[in-house]
C-alpha positions in Angstrom: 165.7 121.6 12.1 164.4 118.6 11.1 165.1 117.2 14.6 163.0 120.2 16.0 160.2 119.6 13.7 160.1 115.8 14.3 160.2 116.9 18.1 157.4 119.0 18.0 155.4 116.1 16.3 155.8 113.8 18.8 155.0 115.9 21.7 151.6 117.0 20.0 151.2 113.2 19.8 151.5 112.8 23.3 149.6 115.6 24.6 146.5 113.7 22.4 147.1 110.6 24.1 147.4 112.0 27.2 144.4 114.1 26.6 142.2 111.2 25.4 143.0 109.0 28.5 142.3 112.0 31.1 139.3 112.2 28.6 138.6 109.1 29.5 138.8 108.9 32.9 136.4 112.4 33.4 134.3 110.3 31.4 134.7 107.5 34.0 134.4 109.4 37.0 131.5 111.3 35.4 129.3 108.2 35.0 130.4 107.0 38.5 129.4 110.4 40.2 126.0 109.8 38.2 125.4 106.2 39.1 126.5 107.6 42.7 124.3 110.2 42.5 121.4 108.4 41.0 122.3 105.7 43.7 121.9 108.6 46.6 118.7 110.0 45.2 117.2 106.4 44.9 117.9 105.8 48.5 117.1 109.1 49.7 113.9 108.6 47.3 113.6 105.4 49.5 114.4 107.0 52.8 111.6 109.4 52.4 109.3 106.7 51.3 109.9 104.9 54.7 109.8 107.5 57.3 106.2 108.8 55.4 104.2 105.3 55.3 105.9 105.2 58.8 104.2 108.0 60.3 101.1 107.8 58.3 100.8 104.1 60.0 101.8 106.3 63.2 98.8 108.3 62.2 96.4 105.5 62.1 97.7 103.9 65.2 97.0 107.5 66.9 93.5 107.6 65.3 92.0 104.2 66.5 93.6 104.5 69.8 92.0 107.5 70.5 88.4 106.3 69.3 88.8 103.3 71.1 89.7 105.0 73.9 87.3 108.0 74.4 84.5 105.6 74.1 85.7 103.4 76.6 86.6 106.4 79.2 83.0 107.9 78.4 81.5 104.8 79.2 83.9 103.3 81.8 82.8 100.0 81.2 84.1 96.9 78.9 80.1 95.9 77.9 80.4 97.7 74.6 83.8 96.5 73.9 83.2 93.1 74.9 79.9 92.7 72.4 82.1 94.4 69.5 84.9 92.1 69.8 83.7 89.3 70.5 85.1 87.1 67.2 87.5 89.3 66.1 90.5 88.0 64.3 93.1 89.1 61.2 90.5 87.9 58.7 87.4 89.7 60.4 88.8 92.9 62.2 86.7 95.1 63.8 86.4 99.0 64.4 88.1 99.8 61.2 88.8 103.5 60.2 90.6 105.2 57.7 91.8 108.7 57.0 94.0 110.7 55.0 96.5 113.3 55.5 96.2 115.9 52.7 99.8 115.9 50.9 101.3 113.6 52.6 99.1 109.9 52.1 96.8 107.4 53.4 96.0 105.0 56.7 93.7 102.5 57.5 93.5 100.7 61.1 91.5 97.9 62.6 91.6 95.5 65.4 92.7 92.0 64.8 93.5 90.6 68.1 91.4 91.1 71.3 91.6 89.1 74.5 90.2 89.4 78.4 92.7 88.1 80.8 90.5 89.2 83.6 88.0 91.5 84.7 89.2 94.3 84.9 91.9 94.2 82.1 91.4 94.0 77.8 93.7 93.5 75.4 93.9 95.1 71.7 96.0 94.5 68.8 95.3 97.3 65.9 96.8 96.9 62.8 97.8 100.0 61.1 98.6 100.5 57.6 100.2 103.9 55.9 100.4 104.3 51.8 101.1 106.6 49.4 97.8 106.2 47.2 100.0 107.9 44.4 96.7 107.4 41.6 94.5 109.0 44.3 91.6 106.2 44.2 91.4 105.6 47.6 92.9 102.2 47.7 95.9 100.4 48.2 97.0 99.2 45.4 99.9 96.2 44.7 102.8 98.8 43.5 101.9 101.5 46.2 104.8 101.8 49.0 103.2 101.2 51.9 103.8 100.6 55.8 102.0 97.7 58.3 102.4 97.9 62.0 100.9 96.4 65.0 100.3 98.0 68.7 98.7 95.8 71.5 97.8 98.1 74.2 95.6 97.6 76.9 92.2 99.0 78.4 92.1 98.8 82.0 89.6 99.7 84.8 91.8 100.8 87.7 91.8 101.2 91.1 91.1 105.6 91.1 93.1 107.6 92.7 90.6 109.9 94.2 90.6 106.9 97.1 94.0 108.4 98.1 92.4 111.4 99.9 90.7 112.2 102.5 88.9 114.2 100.9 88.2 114.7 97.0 85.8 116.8 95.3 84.8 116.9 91.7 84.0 120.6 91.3 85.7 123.3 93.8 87.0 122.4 97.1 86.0 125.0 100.2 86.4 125.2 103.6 84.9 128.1 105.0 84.5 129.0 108.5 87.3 127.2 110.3 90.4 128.5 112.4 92.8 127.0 113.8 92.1 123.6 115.3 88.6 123.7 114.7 89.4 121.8 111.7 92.1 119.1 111.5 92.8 117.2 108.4 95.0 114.1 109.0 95.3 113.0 105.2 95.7 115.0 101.6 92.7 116.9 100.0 91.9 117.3 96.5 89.4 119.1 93.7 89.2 119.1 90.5 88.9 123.0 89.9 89.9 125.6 92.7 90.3 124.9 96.4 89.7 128.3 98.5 89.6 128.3 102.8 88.1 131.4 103.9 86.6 132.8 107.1 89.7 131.5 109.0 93.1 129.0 109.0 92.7 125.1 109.9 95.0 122.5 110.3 95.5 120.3 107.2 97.9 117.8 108.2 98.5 117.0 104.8 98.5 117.8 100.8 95.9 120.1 99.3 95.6 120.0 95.1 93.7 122.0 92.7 93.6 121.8 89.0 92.5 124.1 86.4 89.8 122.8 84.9 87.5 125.0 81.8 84.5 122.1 81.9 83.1 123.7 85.4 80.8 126.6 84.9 82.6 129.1 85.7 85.8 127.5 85.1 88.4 127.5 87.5 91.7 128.5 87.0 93.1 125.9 89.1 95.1 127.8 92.7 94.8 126.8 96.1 93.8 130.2 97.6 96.3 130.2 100.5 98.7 127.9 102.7 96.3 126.9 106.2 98.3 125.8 109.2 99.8 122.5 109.9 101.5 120.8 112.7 105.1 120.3 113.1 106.6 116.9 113.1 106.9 116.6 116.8 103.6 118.1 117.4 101.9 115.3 115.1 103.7 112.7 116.8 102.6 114.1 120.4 99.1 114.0 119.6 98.9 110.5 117.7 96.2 108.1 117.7 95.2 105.0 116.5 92.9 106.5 113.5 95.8 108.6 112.3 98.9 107.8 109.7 102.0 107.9 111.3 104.4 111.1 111.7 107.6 110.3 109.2 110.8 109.5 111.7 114.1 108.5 109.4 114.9 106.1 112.7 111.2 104.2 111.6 110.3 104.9 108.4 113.8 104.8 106.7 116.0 107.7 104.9 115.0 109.5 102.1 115.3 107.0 99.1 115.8 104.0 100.7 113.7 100.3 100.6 112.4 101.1 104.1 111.5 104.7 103.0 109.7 103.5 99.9 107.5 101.3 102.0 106.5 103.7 104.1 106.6 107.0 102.3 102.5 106.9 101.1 101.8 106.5 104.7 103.2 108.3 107.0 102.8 112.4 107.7 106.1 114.7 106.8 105.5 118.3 107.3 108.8 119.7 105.2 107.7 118.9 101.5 110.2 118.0 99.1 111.0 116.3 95.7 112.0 112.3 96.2 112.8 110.4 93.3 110.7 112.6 91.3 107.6 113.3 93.1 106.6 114.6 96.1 106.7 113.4 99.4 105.0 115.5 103.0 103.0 118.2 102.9 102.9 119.9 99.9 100.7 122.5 97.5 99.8 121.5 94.2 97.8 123.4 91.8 98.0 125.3 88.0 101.5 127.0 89.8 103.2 123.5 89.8 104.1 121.7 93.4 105.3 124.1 96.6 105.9 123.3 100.0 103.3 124.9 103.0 106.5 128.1 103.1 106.0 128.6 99.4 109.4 127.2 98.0 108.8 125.7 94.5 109.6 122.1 94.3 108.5 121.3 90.8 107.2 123.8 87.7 104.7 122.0 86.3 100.8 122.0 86.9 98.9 119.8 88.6 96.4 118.2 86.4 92.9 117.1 87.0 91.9 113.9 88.1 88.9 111.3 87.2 86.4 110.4 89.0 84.9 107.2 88.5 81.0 106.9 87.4 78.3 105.2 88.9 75.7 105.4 86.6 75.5 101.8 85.0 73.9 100.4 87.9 73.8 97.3 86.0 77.6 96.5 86.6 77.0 96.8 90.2 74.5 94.0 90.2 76.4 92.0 87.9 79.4 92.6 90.5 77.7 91.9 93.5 76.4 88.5 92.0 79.4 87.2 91.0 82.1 88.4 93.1 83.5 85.6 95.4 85.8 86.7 98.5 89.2 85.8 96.4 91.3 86.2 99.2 92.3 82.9 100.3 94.7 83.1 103.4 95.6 86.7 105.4 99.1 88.1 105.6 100.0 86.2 108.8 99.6 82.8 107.0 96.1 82.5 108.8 93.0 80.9 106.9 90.2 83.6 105.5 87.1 82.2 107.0 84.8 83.8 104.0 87.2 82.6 101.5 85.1 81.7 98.4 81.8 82.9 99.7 79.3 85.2 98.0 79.0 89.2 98.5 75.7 89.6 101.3 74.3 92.1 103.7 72.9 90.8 107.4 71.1 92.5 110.4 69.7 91.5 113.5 65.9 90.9 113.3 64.5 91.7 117.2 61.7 89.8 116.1 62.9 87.0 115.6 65.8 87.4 118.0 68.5 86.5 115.1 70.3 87.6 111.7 69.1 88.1 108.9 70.2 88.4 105.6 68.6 90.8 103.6 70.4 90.4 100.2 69.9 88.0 97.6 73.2 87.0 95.6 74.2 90.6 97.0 71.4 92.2 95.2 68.8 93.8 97.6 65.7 94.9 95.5 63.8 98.2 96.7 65.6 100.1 99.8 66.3 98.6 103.1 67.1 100.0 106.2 70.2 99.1 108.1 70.8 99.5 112.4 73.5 97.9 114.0 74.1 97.6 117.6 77.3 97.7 119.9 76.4 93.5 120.2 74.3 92.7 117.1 76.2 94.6 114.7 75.9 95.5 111.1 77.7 92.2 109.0 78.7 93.2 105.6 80.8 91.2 103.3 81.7 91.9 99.7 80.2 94.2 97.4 76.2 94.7 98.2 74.1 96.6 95.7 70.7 98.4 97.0 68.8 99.2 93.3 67.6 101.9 95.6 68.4 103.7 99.0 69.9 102.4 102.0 69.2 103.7 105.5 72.2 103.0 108.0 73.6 103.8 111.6 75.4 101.8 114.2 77.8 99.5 114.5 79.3 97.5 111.6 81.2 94.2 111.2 82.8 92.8 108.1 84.5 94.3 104.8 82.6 95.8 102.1 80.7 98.1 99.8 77.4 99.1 99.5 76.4 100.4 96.5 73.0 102.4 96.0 71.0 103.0 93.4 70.1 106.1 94.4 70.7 107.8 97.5 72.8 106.9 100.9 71.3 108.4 103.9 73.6 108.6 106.9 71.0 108.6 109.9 73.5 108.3 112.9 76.7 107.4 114.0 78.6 104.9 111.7 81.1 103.0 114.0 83.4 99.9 113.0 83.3 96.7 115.7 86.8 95.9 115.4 89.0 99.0 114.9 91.6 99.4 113.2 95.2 100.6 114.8 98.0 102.3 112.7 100.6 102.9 115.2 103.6 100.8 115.8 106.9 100.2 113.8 107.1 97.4 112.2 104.5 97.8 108.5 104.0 94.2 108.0 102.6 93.7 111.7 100.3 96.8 111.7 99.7 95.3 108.3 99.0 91.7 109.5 97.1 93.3 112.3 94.8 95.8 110.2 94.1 93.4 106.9 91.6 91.9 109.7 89.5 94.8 110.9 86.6 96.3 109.8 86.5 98.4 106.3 82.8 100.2 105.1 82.3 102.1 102.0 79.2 103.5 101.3 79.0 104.3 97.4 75.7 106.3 96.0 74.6 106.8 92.4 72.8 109.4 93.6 73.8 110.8 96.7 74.9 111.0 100.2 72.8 112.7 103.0 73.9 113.1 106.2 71.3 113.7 109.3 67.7 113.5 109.5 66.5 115.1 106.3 63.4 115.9 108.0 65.4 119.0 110.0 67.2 119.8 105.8 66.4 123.5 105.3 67.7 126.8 104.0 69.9 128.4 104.4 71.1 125.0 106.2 71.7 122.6 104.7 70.0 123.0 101.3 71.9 126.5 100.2 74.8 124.2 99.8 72.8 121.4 97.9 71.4 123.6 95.5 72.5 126.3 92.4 74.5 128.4 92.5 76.8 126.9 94.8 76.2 123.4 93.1 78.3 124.2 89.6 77.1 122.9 85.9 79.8 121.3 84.3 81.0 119.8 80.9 81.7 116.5 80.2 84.4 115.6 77.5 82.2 115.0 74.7 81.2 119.2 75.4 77.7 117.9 76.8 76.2 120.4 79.3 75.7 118.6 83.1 73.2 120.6 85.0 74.1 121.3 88.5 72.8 119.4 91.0 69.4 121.0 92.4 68.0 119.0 96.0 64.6 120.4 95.7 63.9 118.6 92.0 61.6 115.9 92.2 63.0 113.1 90.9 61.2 109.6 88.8 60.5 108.3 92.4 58.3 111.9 93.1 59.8 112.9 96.0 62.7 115.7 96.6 66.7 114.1 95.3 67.8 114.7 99.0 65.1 112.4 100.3 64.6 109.2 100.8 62.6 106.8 98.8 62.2 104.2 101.5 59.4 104.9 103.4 56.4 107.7 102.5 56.8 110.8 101.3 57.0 112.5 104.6 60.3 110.6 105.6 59.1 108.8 108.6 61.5 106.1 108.9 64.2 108.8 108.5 62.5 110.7 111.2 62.5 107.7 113.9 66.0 106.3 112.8 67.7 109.7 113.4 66.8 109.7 116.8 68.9 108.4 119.8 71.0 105.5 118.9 70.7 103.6 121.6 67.5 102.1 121.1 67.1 98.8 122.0 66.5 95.8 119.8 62.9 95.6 121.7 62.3 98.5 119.6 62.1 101.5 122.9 63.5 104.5 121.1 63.7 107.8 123.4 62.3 110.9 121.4 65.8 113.6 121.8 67.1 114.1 118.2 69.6 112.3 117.4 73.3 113.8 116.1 75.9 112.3 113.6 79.6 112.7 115.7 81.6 110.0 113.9 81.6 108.2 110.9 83.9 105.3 110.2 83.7 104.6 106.2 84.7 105.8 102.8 81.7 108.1 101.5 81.2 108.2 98.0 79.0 110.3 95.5 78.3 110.9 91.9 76.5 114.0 93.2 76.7 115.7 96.5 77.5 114.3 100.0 77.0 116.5 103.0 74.1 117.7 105.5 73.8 118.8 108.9 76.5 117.1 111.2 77.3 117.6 115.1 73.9 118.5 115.7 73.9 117.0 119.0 76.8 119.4 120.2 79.6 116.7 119.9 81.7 117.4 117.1 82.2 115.2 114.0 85.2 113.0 113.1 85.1 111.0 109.5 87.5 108.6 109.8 87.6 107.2 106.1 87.1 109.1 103.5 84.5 111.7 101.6 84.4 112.3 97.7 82.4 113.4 95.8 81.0 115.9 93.1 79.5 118.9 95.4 80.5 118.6 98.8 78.1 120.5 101.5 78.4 119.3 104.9 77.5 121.7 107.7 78.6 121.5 110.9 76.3 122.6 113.8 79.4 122.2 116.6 83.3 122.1 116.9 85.8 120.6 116.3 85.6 118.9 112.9 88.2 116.0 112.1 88.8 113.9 109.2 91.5 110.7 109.6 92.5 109.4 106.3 92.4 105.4 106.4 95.6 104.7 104.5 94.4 100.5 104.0 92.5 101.9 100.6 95.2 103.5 98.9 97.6 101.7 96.4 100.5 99.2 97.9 103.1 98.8 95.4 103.9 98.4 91.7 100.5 95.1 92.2 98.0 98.6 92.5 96.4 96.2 95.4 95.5 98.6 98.3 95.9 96.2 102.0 91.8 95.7 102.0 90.1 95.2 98.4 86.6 96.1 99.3 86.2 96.8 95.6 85.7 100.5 95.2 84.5 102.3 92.0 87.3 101.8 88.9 88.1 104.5 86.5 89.5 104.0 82.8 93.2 103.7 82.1 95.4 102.5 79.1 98.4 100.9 78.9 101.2 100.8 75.5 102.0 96.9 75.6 104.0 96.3 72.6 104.9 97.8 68.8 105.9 95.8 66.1 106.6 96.5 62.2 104.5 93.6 60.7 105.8 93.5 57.3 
């Protein structure tokens, strides 16, 4: 008994023991799994802490790259820019802005770091800062958690896109009246709202885009209206000439993806569109639908989107361009000297009075309006860009590589031909290059606008229905500020009508003798039949509306260049109508340097450079 009993003792004992250390360890593990625990939450705590000041700095970055940027694509120009950063640094930023995110916390951004590698390039560095102002004074304060980082980016003034049609219009694209082969379009059309071909089916030999677009008045829900005709491969390459982009041949122009390919694919004509290496190459619809071929087979989902069109209206960088630009090109792709390397932008004609050139600009500036007549011998000689402050008059032959900017209007008075021609046929590119880079390249570039013909004979319903509401269309810009349509019969500062000329009276005299036959000679003998516009070799441009009467003289018209433009409203008096799209504008390669630099209008782009957590 007493063995039981002293048993039973002991084994109580034990149990205790046993009970106190497993106390023990609970106890143990229990702190641990706190101290865990606590651990967790404090990094969790700290987690949250760092992905919020994150994204508020995010927020901030977001925020001043968006103000910086919507001024500079309202005002496509660096002049603003330039004057407000002109000594900024890390101790005296500039363009600072705060804001806060209800709930969440607080950001404040600046610029510290601004540079201008070259003219058409700007670089900023914002510094962004995201706190939690956890006492809610609007400050950042030593023990707030907070987030730094720094974004360069860059503000650029591009070559635009809308040189990579033949033709490009702002507001809705039409072609009404054409069938069959009464139109052909050898290049890729484009508008910024609907495109619509009615009254007939014409040959587009090429691309056609619309974009929906809710600025234009009415909007316009963004569809090409229906697929016109186009040649077949073989039928393009029986019917070739020099003015023309090549037909696509896989023996030429390379297989589908390949080096050769990717030289040649922006300039050559494929009539089966398809998807190649993620965008489209041939013929192809685009619009709010996504991208189809001519048959209607959907190649891509998503909508085409509108484009920007660059803005004339600071004449002032014109003139500051035209008296500063030096011919940069030094040698020509065959390893051949540039004679006009280094020299100054300028204008010449031949002066029958005095039986030699003359140049008309002054440091590429020509004050006033001047008219321009070139002849098959003593032609136009353009180099560089020229600004007019107001209206040129032009017709004839023309030499050289240029643009000519006007202050107001360009008024197209006759036929517009180049001296040395350009040829794009052949199979090797850097020969046709070589060959090409030489010839003659016009653009004719209006702040106000381009007339064709003799605006003497403008009337309605032809041409001035089409210059004048409702088929000129009110638009908004981005900042929701109402544009008014464009209206030819207001009277503009100068007092006369926007489609005429301000050179010469009121009565358009000069317009009246220059539009009549072409072949006058430079002893001044003009004969008195009225003369027609047939061809025009240039790239036309507009900030309002280019068009008039063409073909009057029973001949047809062919544009071989390009026409864009806000409203377009030619009118054609006889058949056919061509348009040749001259492929030595548009971009070559990852340098955005097109074969001839004749320095076309820029629109606004930005660029993410770099991101960096400062501290």
């Amino acid at each position: 008994m007493r063995k039981g009993i002293f048993s039973s003792r002991k084994q109580r004992g034990t149990i205790m023991i046993t009970t106190l250390v497993f106390g023990s360890m609970m106890v143990g593990l229990g702190t641990a799994y706190v101290e865990v625990s606590t651990a967790s939450l404090r990094t969790a705590a700290a987690r949250t802490r760092e992905v919020t000041t994150l994204n508020l700095a995010e927020a901030g970055l977001a925020a001043g790259t968006q103000t910086i940027w919507r001024d500079f694509r309202r005002a496509q120009r660096f002049n603003s820019i330039d004057s407000t950063m002109s000594s900024v640094s890390v101790n005296n930023p500039a363009m600072s802005l705060n804001g806060i995110i209800a709930g969440v916390g607080n950001y404040s951004v600046a610029v510290v770091r601004f540079t201008q590698p070259d003219s058409y390039n700007r670089f900023l560095t914002l510094r962004s800062v995201g706190w939690v102002d956890r006492n809610g004074n609007g400050r950042l304060d030593s023990d707030e958690p907070r987030r730094t980082i720094d974004q360069t980016f860059a503000l650029q003034l591009s070559r635009s896109g809308v040189f990579d049609y033949a033709y490009f219009v702002n507001n809705y694209g039409w072609m009404y009246g054409f069938d069959n082969e009464q139109l052909i379009v050898n290049g890729d059309m484009r508008a910024n709202g609907d495109f619509e071909f009615r009254y007939g089916s014409p040959v587009i030999n090429g691309s056609i885009y619309a974009s929906r677009n809710d600025k234009l008045i009415p909007g316009a829900a963004g569809t090409v209206n229906m697929a016109p005709r186009q040649w077949s491969n073989s039928t393009y390459a029986s019917r070739i000439n020099r003015y023309m982009r090549q037909g696509y041949s896989s023996g030429t122009h390379g297989s589908s993806g390949s080096a050769t390919f990717n030289d040649w694919r922006d300039l050559v004509y494929q009539a089966d569109g398809s998807m190649v290496d993620g965008r489209s190459f041939g013929a192809v619809l685009g619009d709010v639908a996504g991208t189809r071929t001519f048959g209607g087979t959907t190649l891509d989902s998503r909508p085409n989107e509108e484009m920007m069109l660059p803005n004339l209206n600071d004449l002032n960088f014109y003139t500051d361009l035209s008296t500063t630009w030096r011919n940069p090109k030094q040698t020509y792709l065959d390893g051949t000297a540039n004679p006009t390397y280094n020299q100054g932008a300028y204008v010449e004609v031949w002066n029958p009075s005095t039986n030699a050139y003359q140049r008309i600009s002054t440091n590429g500036i020509v004050n006033g309006s001047a008219a321009l007549v070139g002849y098959s011998d003593k032609p136009i000689k353009i180099h560089g860009p020229v600004t007019f402050t107001e209206d040129v008059v032009i017709r004839g032959y023309v030499q050289g590589q240029g643009t000519i900017y006007a202050g107001r209007n360009v008024h197209v008075v006759g036929d517009i031909i180049y001296k040395n021609l350009p040829d794009f046929r052949g199979t090797n590119l850097n020969s046709i290059d070589a060959s090409n880079e030489k010839k003659d390249m016009l653009a004719l570039a209006a702040r106000g606008s381009v007339m064709l013909g003799n605006t003497r004979r403008f009337a309605r319903p032809y041409p001035l229905d089409y210059m004048t509401p409702p088929f000129t269309k009110p638009r908004y810009d981005d900042d929701g500020n109402l544009i008014p349509a464009f209206n030819a019969l207001e009277v503009d500062s100068t007092g006369r009508y926007r489609y005429q000329s301000a050179y010469g009276d009121g009565n358009q005299d000069l317009i009246e003798q220059l539009s009549l036959n072409v072949d006058i000679d430079r002893n001044g003998s003009i004969s008195a039949d009225e003369r027609g516009i047939s061809r025009v070799d240039s790239v036309l441009f507009t900030n309002f509306v280019g068009g008039g009467n063409l073909a009057t003289d029973g001949l047809g018209f062919t544009l071989n260049g390009s026409i864009i433009c806000k409203d377009e409203a030619m009118v054609l008096w006889s058949l056919p109508m061509r348009m040749n799209y001259d492929t030595r504008i548009r971009e070559r390669g990852l340098n955005n340097n097109p074969l001839i630099d004749i320095n076309l209008p820029r629109t606004p782009a930005n660029r993410r450079m770099s991101w960096q957590s400062a501290y």
